[in-house]
N, CA and C of each residue as an Amber inpcrd file, in Angstrom:
protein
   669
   7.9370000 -21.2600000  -1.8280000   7.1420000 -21.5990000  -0.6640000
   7.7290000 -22.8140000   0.0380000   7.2700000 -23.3450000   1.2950000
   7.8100000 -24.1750000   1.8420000   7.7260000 -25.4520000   1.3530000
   6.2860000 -26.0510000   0.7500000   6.5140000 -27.1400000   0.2650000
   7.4510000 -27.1680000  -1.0030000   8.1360000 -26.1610000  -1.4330000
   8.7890000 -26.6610000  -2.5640000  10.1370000 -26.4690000  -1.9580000
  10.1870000 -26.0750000  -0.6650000  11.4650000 -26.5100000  -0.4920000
  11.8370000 -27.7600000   0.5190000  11.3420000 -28.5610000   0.3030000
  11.6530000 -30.2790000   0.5450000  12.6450000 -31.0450000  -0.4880000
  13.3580000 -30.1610000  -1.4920000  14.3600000 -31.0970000  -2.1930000
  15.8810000 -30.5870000  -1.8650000  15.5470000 -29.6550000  -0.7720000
  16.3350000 -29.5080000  -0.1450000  16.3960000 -29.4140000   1.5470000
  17.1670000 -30.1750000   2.0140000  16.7790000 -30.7910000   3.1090000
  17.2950000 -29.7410000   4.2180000  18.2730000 -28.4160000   4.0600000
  18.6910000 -27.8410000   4.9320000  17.8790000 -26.6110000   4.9200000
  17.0900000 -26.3390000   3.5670000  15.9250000 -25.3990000   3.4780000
  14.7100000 -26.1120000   4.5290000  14.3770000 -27.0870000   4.6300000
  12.7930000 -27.4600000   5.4540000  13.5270000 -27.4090000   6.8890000
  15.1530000 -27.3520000   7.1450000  14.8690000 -26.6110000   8.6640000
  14.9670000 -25.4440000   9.2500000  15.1150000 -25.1570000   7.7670000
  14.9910000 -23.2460000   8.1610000  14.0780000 -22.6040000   7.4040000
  13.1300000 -21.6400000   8.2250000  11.7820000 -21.2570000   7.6900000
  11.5910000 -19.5260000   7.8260000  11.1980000 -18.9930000   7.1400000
  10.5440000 -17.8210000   7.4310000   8.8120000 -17.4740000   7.7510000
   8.3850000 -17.1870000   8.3720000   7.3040000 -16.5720000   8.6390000
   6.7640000 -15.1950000   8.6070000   6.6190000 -15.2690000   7.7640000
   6.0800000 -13.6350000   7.6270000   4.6170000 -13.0630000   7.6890000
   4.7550000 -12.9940000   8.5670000   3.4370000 -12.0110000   9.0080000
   2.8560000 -10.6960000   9.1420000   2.2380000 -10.5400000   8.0940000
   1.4370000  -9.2170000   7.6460000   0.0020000  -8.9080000   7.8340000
  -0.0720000  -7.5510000   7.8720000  -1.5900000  -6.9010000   8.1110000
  -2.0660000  -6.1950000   6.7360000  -1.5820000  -6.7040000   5.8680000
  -1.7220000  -6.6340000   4.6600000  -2.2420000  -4.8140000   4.1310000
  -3.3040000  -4.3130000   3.9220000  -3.8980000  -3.7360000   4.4860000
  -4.5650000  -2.6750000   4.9810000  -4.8880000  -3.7580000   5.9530000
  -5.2890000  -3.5460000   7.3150000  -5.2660000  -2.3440000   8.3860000
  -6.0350000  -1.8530000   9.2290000  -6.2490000  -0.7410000  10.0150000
  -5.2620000  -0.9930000  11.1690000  -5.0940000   0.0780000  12.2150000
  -4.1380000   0.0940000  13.0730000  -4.3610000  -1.2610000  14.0530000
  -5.8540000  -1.5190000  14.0850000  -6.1080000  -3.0180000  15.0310000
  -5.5230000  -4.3010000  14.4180000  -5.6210000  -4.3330000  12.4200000
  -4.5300000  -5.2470000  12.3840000  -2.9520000  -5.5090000  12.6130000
  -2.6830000  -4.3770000  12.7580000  -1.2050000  -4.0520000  12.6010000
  -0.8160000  -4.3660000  14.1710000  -1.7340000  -4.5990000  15.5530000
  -1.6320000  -4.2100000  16.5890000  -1.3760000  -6.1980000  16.8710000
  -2.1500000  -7.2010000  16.2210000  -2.3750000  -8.1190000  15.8360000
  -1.1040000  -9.1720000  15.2060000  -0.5060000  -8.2060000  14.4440000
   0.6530000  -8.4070000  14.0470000   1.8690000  -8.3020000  15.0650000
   1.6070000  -7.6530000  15.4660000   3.3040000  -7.4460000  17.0050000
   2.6130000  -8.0870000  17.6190000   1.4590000  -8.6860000  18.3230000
   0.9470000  -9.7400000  19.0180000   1.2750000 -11.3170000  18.6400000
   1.2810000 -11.6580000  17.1140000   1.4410000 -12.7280000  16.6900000
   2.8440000 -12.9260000  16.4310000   3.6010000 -12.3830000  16.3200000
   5.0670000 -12.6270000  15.8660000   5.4820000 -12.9110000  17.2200000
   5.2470000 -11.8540000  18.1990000   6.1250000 -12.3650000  19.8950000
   5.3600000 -13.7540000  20.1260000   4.0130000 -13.9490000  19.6910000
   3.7410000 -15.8020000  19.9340000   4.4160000 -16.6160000  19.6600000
   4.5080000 -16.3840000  17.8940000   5.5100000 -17.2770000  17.3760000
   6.7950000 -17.6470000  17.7160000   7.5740000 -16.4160000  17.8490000
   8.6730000 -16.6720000  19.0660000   8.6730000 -17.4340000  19.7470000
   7.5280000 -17.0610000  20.7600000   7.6120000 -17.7800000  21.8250000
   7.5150000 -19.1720000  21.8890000   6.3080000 -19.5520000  20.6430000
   5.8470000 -21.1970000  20.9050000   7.1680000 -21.8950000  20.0130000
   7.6130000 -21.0640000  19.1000000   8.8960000 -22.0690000  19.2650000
  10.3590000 -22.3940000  19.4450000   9.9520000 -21.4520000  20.3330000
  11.2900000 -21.5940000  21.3800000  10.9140000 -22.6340000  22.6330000
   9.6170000 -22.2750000  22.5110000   9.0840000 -23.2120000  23.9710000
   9.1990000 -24.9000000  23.1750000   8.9840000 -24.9560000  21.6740000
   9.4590000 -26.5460000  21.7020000  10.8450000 -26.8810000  21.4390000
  11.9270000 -25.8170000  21.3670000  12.8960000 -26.3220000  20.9780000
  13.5240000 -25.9930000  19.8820000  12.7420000 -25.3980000  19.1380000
  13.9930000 -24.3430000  18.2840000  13.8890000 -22.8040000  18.4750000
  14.9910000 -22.6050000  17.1780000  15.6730000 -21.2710000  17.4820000
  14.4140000 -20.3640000  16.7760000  14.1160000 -19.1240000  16.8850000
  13.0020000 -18.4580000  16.6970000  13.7080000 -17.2060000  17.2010000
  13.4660000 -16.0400000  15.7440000  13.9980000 -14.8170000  16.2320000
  13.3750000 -13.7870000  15.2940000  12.9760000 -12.5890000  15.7440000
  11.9390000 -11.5970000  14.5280000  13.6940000 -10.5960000  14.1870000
  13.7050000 -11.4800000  12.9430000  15.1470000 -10.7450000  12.2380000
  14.3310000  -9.6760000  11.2530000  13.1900000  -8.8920000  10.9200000
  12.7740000  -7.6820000  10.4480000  11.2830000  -7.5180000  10.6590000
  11.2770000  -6.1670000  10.8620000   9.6480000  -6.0100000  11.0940000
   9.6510000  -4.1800000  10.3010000   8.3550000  -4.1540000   9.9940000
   8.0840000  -2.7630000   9.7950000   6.8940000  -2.1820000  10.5280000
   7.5080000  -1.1550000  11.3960000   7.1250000  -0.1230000  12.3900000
   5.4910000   0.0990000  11.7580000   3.8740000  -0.3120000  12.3430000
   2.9460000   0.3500000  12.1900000   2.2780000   2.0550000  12.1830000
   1.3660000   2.5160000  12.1510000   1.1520000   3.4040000  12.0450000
   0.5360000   4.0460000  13.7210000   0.3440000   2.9470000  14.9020000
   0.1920000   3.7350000  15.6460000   1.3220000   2.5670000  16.7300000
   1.8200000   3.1620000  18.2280000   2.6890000   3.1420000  18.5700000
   2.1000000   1.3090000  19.1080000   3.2230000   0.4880000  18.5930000
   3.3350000  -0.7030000  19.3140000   2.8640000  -1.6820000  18.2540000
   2.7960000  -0.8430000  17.6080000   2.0370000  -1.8850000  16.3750000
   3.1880000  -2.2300000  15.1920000   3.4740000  -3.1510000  14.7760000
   3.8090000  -3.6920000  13.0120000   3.1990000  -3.9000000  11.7090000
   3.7280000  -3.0730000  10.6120000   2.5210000  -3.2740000   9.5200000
   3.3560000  -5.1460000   9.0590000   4.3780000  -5.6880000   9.4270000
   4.3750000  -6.6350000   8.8830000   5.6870000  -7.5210000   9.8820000
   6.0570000  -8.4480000   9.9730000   6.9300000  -8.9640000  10.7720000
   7.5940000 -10.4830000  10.2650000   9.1820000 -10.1370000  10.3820000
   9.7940000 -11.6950000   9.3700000  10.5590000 -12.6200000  10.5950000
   9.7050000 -13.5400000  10.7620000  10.3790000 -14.5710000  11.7770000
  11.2930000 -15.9610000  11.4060000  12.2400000 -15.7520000  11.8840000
  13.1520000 -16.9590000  11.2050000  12.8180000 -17.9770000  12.5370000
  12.8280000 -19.1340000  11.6740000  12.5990000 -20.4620000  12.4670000
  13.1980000 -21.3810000  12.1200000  14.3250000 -22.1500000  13.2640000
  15.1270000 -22.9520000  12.7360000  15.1750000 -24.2320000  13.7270000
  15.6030000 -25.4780000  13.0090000  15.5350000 -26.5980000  14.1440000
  15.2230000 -27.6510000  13.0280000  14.8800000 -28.9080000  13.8520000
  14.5280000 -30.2540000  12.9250000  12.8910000 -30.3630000  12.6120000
  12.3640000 -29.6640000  13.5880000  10.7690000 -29.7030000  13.5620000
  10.5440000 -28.3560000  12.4470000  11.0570000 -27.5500000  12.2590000
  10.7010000 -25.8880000  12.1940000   9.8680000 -25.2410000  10.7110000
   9.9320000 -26.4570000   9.9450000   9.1930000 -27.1170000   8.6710000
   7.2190000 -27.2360000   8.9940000   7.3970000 -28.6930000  10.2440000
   6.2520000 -28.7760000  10.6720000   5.5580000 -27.4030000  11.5100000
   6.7110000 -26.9860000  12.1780000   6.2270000 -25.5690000  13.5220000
   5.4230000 -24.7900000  12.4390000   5.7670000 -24.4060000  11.0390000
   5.5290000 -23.4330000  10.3110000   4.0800000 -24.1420000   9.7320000
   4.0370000 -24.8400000   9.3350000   3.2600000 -25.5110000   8.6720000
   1.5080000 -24.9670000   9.4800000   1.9100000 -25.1670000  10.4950000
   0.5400000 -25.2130000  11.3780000  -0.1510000 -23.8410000  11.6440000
   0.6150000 -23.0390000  11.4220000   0.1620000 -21.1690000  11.4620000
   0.1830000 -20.9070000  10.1790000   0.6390000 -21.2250000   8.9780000
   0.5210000 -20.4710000   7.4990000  -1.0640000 -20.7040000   7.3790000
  -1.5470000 -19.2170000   7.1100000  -3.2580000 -18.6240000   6.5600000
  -3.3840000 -17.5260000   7.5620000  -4.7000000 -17.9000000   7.3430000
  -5.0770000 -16.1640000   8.3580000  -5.4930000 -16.1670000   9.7670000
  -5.3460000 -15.6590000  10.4690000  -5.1620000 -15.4680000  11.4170000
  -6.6360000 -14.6720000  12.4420000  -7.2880000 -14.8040000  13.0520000
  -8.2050000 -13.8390000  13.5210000  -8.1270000 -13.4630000  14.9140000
  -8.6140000 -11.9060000  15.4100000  -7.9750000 -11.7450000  16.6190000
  -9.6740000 -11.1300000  17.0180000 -10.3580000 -11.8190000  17.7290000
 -11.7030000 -11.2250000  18.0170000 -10.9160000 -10.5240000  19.5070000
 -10.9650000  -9.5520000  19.3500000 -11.2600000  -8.0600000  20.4890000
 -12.1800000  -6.9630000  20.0120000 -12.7780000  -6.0860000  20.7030000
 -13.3870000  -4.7110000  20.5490000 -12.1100000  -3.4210000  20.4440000
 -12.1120000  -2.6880000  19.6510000 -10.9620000  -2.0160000  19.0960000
 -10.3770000  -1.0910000  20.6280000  -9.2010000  -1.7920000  20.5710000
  -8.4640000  -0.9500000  21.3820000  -7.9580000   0.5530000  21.4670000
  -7.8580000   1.0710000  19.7990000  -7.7080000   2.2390000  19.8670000
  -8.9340000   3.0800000  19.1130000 -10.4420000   2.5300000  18.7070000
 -10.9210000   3.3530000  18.3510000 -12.7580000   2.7520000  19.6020000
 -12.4690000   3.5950000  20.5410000 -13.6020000   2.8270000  21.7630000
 -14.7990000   3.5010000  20.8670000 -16.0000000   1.7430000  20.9110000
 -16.6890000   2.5380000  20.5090000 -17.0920000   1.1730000  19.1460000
 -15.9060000   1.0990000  18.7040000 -16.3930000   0.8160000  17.2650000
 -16.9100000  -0.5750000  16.9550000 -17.8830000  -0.3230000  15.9430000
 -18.6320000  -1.8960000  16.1360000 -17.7060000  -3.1490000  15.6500000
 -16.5420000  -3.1840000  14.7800000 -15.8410000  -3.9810000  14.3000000
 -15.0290000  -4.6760000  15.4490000 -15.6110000  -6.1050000  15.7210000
 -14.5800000  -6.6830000  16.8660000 -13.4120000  -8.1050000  16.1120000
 -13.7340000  -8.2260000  15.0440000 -12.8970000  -9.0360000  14.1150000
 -11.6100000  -8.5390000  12.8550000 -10.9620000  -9.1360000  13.2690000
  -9.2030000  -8.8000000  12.9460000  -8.5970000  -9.9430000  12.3210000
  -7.9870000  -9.4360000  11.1690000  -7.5950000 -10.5310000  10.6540000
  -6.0450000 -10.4090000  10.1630000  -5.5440000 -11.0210000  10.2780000
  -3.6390000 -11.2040000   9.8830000  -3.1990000 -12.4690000   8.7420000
  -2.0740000 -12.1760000   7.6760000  -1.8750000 -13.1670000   7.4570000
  -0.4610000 -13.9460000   7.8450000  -0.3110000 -15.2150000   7.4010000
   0.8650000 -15.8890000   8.0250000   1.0630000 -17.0050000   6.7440000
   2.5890000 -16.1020000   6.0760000   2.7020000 -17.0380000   5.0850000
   4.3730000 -17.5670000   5.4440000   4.6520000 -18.9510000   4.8720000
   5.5080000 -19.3100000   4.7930000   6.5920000 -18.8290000   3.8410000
   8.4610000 -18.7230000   3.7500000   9.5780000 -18.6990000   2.8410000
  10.1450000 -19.2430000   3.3520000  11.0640000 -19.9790000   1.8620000
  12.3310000 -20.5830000   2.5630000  13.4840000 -19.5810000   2.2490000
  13.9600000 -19.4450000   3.2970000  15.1000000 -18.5530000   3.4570000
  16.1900000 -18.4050000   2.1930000  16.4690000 -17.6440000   1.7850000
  18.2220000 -17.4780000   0.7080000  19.1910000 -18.3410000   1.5870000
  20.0160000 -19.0370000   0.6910000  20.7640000 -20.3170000   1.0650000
  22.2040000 -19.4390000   1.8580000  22.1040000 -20.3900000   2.4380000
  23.5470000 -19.5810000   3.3300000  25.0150000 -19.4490000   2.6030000
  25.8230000 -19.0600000   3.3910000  26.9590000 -18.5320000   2.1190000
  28.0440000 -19.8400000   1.5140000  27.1380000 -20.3230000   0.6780000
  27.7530000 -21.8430000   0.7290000  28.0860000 -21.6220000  -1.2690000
  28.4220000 -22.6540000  -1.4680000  28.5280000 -22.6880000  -2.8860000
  27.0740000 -22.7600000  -3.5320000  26.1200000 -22.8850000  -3.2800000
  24.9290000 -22.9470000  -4.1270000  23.8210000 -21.4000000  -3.6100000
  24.4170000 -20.7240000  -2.6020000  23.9850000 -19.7780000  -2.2530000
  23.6630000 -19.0540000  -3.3540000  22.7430000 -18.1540000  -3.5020000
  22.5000000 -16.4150000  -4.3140000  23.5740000 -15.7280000  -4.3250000
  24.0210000 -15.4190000  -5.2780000  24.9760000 -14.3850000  -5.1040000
  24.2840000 -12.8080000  -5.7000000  24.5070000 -12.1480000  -4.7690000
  23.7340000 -10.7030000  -4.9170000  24.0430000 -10.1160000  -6.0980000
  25.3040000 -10.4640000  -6.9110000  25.6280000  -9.8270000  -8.0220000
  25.2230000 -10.3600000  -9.0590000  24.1890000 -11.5210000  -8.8650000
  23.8870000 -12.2220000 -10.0450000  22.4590000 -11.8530000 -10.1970000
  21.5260000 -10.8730000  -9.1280000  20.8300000 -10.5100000  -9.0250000
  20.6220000  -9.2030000  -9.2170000  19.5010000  -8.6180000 -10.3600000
  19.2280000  -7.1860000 -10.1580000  17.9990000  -7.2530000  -9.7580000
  17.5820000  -5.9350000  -9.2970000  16.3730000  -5.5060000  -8.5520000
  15.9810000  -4.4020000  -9.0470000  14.5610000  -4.4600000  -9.3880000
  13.7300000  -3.4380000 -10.3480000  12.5900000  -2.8790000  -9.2550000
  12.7580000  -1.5600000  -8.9590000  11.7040000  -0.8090000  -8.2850000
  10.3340000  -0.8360000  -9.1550000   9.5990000  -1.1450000  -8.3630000
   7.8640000  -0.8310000  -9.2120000   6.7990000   0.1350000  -8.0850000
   5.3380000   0.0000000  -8.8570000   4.6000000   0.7030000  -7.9880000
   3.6880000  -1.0350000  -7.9160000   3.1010000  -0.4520000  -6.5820000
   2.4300000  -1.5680000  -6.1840000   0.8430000  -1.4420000  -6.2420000
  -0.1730000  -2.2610000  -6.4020000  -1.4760000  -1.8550000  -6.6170000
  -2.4370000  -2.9780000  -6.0750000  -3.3080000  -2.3860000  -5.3140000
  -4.5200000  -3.5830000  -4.5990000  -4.8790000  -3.9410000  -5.5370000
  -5.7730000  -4.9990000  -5.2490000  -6.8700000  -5.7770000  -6.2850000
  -7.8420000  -4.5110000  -7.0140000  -7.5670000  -4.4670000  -8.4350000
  -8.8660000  -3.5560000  -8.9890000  -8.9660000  -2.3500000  -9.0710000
  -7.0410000  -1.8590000  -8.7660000  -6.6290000  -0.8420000  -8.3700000
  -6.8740000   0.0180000  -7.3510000  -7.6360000  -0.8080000  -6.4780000
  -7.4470000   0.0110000  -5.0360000  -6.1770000  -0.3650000  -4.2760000
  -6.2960000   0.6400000  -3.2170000  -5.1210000   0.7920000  -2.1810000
  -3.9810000   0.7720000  -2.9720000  -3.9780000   1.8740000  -3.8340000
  -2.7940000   2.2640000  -4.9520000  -1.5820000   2.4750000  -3.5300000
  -0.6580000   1.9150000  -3.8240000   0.7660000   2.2640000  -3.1940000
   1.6840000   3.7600000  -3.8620000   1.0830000   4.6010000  -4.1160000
   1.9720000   6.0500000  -4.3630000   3.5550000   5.9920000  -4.7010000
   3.8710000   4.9350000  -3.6790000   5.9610000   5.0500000  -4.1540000
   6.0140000   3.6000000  -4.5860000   7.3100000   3.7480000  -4.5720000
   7.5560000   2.5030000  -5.6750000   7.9030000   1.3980000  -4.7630000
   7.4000000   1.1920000  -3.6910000   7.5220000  -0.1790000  -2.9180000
   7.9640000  -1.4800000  -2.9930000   6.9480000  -2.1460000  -4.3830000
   7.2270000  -3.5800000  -4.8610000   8.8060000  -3.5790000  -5.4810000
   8.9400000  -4.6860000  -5.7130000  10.3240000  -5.4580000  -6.2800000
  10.2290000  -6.4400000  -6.8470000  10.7940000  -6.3780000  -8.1450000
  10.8670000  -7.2890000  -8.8280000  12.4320000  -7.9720000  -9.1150000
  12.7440000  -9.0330000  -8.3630000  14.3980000  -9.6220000  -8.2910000
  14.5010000 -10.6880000  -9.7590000  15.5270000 -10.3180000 -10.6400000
  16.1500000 -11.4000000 -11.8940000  17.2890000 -12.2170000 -11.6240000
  17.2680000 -13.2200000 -10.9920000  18.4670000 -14.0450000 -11.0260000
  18.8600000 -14.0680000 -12.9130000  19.8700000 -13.2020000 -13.0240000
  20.4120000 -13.2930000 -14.4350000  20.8220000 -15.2280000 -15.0040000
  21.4590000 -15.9880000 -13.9320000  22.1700000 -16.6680000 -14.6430000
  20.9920000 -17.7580000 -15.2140000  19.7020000 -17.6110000 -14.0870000
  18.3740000 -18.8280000 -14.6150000  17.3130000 -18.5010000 -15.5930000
  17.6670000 -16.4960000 -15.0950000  16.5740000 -16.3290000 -15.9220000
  14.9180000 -16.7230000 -14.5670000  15.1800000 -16.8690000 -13.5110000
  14.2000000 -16.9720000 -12.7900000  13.7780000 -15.0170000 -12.3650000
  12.1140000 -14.8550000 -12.4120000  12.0240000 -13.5490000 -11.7230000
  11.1890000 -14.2180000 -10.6760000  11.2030000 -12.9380000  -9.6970000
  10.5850000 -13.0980000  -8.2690000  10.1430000 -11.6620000  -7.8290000
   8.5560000 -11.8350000  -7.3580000   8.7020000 -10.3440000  -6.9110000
   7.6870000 -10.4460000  -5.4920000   7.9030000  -9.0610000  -4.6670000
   7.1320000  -8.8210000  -3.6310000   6.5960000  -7.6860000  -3.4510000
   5.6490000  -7.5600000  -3.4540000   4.8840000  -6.2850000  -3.8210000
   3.5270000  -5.9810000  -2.3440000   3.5420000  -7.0030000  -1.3970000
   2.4980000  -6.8610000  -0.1670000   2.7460000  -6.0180000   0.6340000
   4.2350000  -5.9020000   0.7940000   4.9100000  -4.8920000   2.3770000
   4.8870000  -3.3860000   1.8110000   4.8810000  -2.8880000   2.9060000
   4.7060000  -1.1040000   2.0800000   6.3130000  -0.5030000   2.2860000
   7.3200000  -1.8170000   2.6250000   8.7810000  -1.2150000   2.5660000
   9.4640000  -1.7660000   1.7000000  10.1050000  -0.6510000   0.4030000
  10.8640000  -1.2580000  -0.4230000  11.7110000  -2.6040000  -0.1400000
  12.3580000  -2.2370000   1.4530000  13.4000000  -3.2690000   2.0130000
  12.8450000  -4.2650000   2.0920000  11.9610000  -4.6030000   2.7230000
  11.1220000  -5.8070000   3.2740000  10.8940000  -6.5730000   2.0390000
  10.3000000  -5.8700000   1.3070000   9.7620000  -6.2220000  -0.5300000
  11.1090000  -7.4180000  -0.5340000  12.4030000  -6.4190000  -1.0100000
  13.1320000  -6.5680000  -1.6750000  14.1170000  -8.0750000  -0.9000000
  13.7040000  -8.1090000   0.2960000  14.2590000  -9.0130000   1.2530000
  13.6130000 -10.7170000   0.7920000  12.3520000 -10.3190000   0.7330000
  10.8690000 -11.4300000   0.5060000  11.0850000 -11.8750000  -1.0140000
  11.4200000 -11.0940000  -1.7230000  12.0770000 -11.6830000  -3.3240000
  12.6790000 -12.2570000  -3.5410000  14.1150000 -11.6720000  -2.9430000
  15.3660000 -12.5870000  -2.6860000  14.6130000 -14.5050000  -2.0450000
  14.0510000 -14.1060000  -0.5520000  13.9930000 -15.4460000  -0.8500000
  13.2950000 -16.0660000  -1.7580000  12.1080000 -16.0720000  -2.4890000
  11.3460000 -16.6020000  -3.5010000  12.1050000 -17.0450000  -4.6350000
  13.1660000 -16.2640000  -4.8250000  14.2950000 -16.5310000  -5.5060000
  15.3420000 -17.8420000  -5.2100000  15.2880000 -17.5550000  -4.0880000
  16.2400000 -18.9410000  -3.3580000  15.4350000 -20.6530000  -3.4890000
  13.7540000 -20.1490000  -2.9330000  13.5010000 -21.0900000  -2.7390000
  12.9700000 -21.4040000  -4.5120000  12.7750000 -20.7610000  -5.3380000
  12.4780000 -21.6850000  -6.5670000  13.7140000 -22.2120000  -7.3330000
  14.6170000 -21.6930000  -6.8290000  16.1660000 -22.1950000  -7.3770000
  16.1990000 -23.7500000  -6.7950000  15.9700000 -23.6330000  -5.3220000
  16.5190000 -24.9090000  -4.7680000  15.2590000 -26.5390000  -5.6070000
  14.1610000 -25.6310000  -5.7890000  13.3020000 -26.3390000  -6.0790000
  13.3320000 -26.4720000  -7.8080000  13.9430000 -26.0810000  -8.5580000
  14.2100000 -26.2860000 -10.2290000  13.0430000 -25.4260000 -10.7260000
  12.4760000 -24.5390000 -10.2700000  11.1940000 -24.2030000 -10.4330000
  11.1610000 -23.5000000 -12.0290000  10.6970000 -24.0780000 -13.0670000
  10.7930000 -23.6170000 -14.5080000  10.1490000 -21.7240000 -14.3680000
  10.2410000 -21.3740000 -15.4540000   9.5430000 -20.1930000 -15.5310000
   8.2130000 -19.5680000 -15.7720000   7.4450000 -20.8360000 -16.3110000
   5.9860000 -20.5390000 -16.1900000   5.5380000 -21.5320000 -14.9280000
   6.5840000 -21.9930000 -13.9190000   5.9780000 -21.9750000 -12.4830000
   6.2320000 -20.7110000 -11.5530000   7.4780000 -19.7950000 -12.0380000
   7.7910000 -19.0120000 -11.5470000   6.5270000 -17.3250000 -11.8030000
   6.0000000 -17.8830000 -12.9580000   4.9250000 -16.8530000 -13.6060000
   3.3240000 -17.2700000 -13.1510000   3.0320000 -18.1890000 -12.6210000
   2.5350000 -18.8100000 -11.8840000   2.5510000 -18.0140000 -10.2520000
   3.6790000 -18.1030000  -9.7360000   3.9280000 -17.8970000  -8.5210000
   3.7500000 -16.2260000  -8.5800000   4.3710000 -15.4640000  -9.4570000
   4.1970000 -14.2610000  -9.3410000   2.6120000 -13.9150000  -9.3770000
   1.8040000 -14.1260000 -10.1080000   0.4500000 -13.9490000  -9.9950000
   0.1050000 -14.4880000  -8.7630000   0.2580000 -15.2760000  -7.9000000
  -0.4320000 -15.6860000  -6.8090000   0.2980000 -14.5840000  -5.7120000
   1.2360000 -14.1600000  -5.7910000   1.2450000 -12.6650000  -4.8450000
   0.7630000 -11.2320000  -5.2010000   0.7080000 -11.1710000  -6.5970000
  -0.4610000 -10.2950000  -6.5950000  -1.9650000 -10.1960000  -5.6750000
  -2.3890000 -11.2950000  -5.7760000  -3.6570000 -11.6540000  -4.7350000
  -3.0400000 -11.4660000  -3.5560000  -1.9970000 -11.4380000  -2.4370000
  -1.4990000 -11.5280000  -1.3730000  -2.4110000 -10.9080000  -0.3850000
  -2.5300000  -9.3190000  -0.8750000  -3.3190000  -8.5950000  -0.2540000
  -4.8740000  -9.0260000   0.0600000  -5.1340000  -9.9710000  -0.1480000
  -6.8880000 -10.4440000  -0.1850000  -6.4770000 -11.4760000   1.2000000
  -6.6440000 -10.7690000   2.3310000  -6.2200000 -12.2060000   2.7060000
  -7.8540000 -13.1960000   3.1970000  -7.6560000 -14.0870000   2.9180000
  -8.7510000 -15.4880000   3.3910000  -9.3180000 -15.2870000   4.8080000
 -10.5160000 -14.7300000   5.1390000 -11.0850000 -14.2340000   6.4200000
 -11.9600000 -15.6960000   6.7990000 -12.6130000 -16.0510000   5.9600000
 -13.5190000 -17.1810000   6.1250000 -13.0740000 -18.3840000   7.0460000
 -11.6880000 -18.8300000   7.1640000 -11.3690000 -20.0750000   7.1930000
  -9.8120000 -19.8650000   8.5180000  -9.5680000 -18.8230000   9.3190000
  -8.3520000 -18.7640000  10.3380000  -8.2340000 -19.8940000  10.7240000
  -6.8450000 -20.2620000  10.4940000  -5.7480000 -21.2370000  11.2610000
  -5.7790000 -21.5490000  12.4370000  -6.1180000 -20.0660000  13.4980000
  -6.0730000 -19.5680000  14.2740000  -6.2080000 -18.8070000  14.5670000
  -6.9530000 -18.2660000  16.2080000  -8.0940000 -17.3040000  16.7830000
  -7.6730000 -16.8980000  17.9760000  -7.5520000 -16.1020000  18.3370000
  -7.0080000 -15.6490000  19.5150000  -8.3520000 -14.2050000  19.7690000
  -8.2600000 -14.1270000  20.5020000  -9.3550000 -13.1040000  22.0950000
  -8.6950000 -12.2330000  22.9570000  -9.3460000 -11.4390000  22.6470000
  -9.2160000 -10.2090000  24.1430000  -8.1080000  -9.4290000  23.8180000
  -7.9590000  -8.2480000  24.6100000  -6.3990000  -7.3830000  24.9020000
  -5.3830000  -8.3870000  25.1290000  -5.7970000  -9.0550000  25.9140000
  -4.7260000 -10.2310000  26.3060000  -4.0720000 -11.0670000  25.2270000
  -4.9320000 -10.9700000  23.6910000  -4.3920000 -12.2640000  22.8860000
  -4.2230000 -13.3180000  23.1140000  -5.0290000 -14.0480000  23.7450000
  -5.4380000 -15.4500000  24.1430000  -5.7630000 -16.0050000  23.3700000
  -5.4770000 -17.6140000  23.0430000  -5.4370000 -18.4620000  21.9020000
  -7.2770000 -18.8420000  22.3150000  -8.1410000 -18.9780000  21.4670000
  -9.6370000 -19.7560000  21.8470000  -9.1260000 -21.1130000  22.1000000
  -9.8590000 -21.4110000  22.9690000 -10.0100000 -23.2210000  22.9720000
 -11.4630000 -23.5570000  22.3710000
């Protein structure tokens, strides 16, 4: 996660954002391609670089079931800081008229990126990757294929896994970094066993308490 990557100083200016509808019905997913082109936007509008380097295609047209925004710059630590949790999008459902549900919820979690191709970088061959099946809280919203990922950096002995996105790739992308960032951070293995249980919960996301609220077709921020 991001606060553990502050012991490395070229990790807190490069950030991932990943934003998922966990989920979620086609109105979250609609929520999701709404919030990622924000993010873009607001930080590019202060000054850093901001670019959606992967997303996975929703279930109805225009929508994302999940979206990975890289954010880079001297601020891009703090930029991130201020959107990680959940997200709420009060509209009346755009594609089902009619329906009484006008609250939407997204989440927005922070990674620090896999280290660039430097000498302390990941090396992919030091890494294997184990296909799993993925499972909601309590065994609902069983995932049918084998989605999740579980990544072994052989030489630490660190595991990492991602099991929220419903694309093997995405999974397997989101591991890798968890991998990077508990490396950079010395992260022992019952912090790393630690960390894996807290993405199990991923899928629950925190409705009570949004970061941030946005309104209407338009996606307008509330004041």
């Amino acid at each position: 996660m991001i606060d553990r990557a502050n012991a490395n100083a070229n990790a807190a200016e490069r950030v991932w954002l990943q934003v998922t509808s966990g989920r979620g019905p086609g109105e979250c997913q609609l929520a999701v391609a709404h919030l990622a082109g924000v993010l873009v936007g607001e930080a590019k509008a202060a000054g850093l670089a901001a670019e959606l380097i992967d997303c996975v295609e929703g279930e109805v047209r225009g929508a994302l079931l999940s979206a990975l925004v890289a954010i880079s710059g001297e601020s891009a630590r703090r930029f991130a800081e201020r959107n990680i949790g959940s997200v709420q999008w009060v509209c009346a459902s755009p594609l089902r008229p009619g329906h009484k549900r006008k609250n939407w919820f997204v989440a927005v979690d922070g990674l620090a990126p896999p280290a660039r191709e430097t000498g302390d970088a990941i090396h992919l061959a030091d890494v294997t990757f184990e296909a799993m099946r993925a499972s909601g809280p309590g065994g609902q919203h069983v995932n049918k294929t084998e989605s999740a990922v579980r990544a072994t950096h052989r030489p630490s002995g660190l595991v990492a896994t991602a099991r929220e996105e419903r694309s093997q790739a995405m999974n397997k992308r989101l591991a890798l970094a968890r991998l990077a960032a508990m490396l950079a951070a010395g992260v022992t293995s019952a912090m790393a066993e630690a960390e894996r249980e807290r993405w199990t919960r991923h899928d629950q996301l925190e409705r009570g308490r949004p970061v941030r609220v946005f309104k209407g077709v338009e996606f307008r921020e509330a004041t």
